[in-house]
N, C-alpha and C positions, 0 to 999 in steps of 0.2 A: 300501527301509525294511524292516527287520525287526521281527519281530512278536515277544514273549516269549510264550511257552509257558504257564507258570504265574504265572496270574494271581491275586495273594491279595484276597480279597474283605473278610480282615480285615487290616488292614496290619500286617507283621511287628514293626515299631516300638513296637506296641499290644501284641504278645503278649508280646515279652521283659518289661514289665512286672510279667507272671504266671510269670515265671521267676526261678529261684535265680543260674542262673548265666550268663542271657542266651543262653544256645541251647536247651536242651529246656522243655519244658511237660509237663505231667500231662494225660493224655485218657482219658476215659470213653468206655469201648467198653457200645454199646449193644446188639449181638448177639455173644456168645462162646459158639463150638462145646458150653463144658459148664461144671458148676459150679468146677470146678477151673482153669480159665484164668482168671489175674486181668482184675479189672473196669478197673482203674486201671493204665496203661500210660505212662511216661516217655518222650518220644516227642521230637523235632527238630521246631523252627518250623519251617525251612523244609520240613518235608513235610504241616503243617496249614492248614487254610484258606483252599486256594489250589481252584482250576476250571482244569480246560485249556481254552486259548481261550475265556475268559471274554469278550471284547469283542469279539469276533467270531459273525458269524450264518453258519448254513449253510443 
């Protein structure tokens, strides 16, 4: 049995809803280097919301 890797905690099915075009989302960066890096970053579902080995304990 194989295990997946990234496990999303909010299912991707949920995010494309907050999307235009069903692959990116809009995400709010909470620490940025300086005032000149934007706050609001256009970003791919599949690299938000997910945990490595989330259902797994070590």
């Amino acid at each position: 049995m194989t295990l997946k890797v990234k496990n999303h905690f909010v299912p991707r099915c949920y995010l494309k809803n907050f999307s235009k075009d069903g692959n990116k989302i809009w995400n709010y960066e909470l620490l940025v280097p300086n005032s000149k890096f934007p706050e609001w970053k256009l970003s791919p579902i599949i690299n938000k919301a997910y945990r490595k080995y989330l259902y797994i304990s070590t």
